[in-house]
VEXNU-674792 format. One record per residue: residue in one letter; x, y, z of N, C-alpha, C in turn. Coordinates in Angstrom, 3 decimals, decimal comma. Layout:
<sites>
  aa     neast    nnorth       nup    caeast   canorth      caup     ceast    cnorth       cup
   a         X         Y         Z         X         Y         Z         X         Y         Z
...
</sites>
This chain:
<sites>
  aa     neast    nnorth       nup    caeast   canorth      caup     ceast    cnorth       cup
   x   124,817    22,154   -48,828   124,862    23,475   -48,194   124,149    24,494   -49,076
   x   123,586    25,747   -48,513   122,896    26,848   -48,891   123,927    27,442   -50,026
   x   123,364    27,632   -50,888   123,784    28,500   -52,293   123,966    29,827   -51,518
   x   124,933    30,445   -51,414   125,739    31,967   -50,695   125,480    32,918   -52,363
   x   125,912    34,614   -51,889   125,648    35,479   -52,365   126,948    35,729   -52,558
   x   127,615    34,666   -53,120   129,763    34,849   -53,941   129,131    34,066   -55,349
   x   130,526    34,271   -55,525   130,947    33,201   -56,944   131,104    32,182   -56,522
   x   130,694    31,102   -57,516   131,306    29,529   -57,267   132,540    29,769   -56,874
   x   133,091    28,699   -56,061   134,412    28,711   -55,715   134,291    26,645   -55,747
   x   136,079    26,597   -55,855   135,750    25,043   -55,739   136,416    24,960   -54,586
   x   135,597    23,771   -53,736   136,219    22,943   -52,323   136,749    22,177   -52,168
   x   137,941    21,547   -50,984   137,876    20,351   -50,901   137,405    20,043   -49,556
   x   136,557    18,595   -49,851   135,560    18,522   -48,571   136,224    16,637   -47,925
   x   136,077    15,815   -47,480   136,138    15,004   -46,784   135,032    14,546   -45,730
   x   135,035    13,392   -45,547   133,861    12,498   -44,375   134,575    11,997   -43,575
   x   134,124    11,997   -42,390   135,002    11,015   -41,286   133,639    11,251   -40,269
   x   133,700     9,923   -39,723   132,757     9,432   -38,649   131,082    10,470   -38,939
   x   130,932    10,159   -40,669   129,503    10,614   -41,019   129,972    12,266   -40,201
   x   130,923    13,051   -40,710   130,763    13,874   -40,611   131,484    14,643   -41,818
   x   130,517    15,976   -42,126   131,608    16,915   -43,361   132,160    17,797   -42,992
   x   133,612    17,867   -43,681   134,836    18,248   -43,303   134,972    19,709   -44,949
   x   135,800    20,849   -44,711   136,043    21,293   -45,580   137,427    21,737   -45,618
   x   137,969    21,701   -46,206   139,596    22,221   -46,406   139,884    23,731   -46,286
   x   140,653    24,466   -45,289   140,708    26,004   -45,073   141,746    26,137   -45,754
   x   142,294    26,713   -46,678   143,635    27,268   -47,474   144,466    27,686   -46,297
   x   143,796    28,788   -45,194   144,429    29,630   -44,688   145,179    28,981   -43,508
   x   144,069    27,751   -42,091   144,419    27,278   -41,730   145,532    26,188   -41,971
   x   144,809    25,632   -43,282   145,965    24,144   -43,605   145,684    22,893   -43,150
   x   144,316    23,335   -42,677   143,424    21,781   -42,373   141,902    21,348   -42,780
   x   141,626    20,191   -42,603   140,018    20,584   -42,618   139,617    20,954   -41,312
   x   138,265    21,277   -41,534   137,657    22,003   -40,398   135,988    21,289   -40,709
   x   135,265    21,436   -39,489   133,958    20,938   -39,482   132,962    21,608   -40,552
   x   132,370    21,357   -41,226   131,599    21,955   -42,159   130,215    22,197   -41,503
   x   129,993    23,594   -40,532   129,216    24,045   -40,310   128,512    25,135   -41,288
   x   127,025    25,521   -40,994   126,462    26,683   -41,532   127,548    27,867   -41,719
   x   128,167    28,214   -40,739   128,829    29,474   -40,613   130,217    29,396   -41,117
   x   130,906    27,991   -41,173   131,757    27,748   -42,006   131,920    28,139   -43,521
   x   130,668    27,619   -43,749   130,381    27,275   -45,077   130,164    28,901   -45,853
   x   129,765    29,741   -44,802   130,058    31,468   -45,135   131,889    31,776   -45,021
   x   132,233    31,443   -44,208   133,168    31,594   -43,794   134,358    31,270   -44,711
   x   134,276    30,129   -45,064   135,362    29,903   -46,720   135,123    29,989   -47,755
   x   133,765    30,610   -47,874   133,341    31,554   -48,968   134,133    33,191   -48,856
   x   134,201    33,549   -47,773   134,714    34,922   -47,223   136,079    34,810   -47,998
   x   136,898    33,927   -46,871   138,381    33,615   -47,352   138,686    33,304   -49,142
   x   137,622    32,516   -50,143   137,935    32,181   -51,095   137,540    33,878   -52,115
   x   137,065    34,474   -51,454   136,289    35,855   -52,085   137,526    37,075   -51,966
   x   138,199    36,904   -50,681   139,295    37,940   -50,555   140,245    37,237   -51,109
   x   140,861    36,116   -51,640   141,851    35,328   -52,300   141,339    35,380   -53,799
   x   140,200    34,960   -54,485   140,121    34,996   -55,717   139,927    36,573   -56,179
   x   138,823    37,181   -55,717   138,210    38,250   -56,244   138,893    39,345   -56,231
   x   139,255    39,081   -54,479   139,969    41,273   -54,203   141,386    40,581   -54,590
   x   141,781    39,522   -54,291   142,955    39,326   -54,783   144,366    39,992   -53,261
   x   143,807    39,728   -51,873   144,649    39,728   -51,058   145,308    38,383   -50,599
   x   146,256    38,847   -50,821   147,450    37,721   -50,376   147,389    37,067   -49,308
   x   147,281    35,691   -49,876   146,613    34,555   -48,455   147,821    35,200   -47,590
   x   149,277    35,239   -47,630   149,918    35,438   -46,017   149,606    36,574   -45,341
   x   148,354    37,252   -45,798   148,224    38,718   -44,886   146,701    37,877   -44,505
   x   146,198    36,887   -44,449   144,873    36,969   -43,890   145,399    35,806   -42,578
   x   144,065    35,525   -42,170   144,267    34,904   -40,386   142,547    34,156   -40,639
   x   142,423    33,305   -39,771   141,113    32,839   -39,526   141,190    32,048   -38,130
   x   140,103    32,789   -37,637   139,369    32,304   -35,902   140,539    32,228   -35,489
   x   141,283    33,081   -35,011   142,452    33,321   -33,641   141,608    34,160   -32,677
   x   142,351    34,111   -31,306   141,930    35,026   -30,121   141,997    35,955   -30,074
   x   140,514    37,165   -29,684   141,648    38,403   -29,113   140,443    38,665   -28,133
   x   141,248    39,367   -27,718   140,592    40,181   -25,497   139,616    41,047   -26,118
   x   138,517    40,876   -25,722   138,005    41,704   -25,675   137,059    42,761   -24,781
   x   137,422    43,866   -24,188   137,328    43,726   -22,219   137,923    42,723   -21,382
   x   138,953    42,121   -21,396   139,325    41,102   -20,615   138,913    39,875   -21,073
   x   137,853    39,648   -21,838   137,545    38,150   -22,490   137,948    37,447   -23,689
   x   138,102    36,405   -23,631   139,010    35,892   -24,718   137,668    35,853   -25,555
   x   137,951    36,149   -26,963   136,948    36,215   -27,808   137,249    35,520   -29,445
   x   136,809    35,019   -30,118   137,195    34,351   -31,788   137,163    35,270   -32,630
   x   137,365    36,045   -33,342   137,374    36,896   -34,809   137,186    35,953   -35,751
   x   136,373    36,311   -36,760   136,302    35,391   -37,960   137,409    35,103   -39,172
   x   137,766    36,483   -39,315   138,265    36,624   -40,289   139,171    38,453   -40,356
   x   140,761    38,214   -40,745   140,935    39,515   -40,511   142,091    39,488   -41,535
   x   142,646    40,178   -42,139   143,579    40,623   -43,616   144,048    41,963   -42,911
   x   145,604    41,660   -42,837   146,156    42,562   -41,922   146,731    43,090   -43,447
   x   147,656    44,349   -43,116   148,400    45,321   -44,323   149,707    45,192   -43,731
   x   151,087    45,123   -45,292   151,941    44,668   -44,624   152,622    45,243   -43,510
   x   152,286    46,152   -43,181   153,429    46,855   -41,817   152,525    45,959   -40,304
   x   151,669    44,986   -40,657   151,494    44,372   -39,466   149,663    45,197   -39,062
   x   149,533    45,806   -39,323   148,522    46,585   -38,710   147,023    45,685   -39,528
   x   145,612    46,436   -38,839   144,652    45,512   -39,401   143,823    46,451   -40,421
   x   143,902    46,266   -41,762   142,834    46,470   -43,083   141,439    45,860   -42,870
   x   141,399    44,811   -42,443   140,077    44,430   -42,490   139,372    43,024   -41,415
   x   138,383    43,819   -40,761   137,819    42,449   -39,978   136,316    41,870   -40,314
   x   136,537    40,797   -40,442   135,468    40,070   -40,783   134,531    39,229   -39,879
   x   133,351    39,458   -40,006   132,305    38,724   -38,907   131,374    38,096   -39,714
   x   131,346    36,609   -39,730   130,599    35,764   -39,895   129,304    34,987   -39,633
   x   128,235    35,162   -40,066   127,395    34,673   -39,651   126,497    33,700   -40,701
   x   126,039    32,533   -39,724   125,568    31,502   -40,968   123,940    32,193   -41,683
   x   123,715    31,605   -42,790   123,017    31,999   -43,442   121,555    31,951   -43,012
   x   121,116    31,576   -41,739   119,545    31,711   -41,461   119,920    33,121   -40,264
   x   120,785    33,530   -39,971   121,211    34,516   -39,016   121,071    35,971   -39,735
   x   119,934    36,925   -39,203   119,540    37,818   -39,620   120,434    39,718   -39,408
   x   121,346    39,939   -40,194   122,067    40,901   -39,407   121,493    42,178   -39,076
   x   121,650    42,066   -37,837   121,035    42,705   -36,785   122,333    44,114   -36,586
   x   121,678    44,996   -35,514   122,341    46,375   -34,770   123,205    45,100   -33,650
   x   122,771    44,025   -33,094   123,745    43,299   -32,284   125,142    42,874   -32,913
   x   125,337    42,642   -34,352   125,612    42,175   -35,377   126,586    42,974   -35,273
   x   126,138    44,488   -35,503   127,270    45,424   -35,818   128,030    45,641   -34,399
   x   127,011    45,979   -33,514   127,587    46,074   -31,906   128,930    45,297   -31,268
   x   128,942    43,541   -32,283   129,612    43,044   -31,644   130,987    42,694   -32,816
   x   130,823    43,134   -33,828   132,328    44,169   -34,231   132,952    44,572   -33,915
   x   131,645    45,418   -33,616   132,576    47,326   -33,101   133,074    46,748   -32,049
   x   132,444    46,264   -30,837   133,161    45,674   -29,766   134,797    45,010   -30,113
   x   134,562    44,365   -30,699   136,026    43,557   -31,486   137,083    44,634   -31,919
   x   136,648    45,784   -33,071   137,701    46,473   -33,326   137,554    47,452   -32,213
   x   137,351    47,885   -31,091   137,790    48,730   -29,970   139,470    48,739   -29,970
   x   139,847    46,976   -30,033   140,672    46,465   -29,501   142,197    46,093   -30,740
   x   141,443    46,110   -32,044   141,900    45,709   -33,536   142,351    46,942   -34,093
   x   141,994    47,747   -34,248   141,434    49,000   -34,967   141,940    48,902   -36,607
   x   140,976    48,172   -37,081   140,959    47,909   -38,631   140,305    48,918   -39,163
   x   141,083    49,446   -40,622   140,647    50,251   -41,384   139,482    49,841   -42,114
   x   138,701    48,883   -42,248   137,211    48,084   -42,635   136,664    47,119   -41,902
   x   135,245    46,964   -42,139   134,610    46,145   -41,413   133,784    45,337   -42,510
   x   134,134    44,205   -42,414   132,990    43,384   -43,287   132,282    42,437   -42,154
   x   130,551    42,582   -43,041   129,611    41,760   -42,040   128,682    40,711   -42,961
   x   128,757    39,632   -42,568   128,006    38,877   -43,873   127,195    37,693   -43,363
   x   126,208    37,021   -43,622   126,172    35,912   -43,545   125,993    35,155   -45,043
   x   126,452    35,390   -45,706   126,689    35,076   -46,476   125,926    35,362   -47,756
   x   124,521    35,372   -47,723   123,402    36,517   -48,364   123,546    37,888   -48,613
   x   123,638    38,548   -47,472   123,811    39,807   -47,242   125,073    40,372   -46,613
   x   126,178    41,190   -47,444   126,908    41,777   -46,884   127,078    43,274   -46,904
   x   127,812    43,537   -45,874   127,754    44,843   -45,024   129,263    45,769   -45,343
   x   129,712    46,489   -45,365   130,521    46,612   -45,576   131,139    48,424   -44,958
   x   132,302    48,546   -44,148   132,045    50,069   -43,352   133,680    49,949   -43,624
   x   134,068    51,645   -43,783   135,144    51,995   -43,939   135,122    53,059   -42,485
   x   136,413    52,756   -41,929   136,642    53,431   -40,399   137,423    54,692   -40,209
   x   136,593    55,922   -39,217   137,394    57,385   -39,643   137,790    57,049   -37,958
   x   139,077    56,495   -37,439   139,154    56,264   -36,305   139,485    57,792   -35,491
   x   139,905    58,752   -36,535   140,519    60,598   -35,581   138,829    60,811   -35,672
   x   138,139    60,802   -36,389   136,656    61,450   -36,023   135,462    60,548   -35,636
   x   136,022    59,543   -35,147   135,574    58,391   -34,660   133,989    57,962   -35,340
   x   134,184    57,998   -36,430   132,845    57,612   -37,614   133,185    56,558   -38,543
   x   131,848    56,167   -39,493   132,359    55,086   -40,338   131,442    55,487   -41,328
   x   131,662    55,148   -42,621   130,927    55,052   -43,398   130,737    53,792   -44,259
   x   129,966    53,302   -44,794   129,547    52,132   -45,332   129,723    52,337   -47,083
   x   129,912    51,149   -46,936   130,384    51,124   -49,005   129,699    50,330   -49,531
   x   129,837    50,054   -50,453   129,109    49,294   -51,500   130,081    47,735   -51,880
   x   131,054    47,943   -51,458   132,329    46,447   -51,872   134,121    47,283   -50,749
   x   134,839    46,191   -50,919   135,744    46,754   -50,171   136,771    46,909   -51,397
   x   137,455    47,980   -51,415   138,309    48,084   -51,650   139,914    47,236   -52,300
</sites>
């Protein structure tokens, strides 16, 4: 897999039927070792080692409505009174982040309303803090 824009982190990976498997902390299983994966438990191992949020406040790929459609979230680290700190959107590393990129966030937290937005494919990350009473955002340099 593509060398990402984190720290080493260590994996555990597995084969079955010539296929690679990687171990999710958060889920508690392996999971298919796709491109976007492979950003993706970089994400989770980055908010667990680095920022140092507590694996039982994070979530990975559950449902939520979005306009009426069932939709995947990547990644989201709720704060303890239940509410959402931070949503995360994943994209694999040949995926160029785009204004669609951000569009389909924002679409997501309409419905979330997280106090941050992280956007990554794993190269390049994005990072927006949310003024939901003056309905603006501003962008940071790392989260919080």
């Amino acid at each position: 897999m593509q060398t990402l824009n984190f720290p080493p982190f260590q994996f555990r990976f597995k084969n079955s039927e010539n296929k690679l498997f990687v171990f999710d902390e958060i889920r508690k299983k392996f999971v298919l070792l796709t491109p976007e994966e492979w950003v993706r438990q970089h994400v989770v191992q980055h908010l667990i080692q680095v920022k140092h949020y507590p694996k039982s406040y994070i979530n990975v790929e559950k449902l939520v409505k979005v306009n009426g459609q069932n939709k995947r979230y990547d990644i989201v680290v709720f704060n303890p009174d239940g509410s959402i700190f931070l949503l995360v959107e994943c994209k694999e590393p040949k995926v160029i982040i785009s204004q669609a990129t951000f569009d389909q966030i924002a679409r997501y937290n309409l419905s979330m309303n997280a106090n941050f937005l992280m956007i990554t494919n794993g190269v390049s990350h994005y990072y927006c803090k949310l003024d939901h009473e003056n309905k603006k955002y501003q962008f940071l340099n790392d989260l919080p």
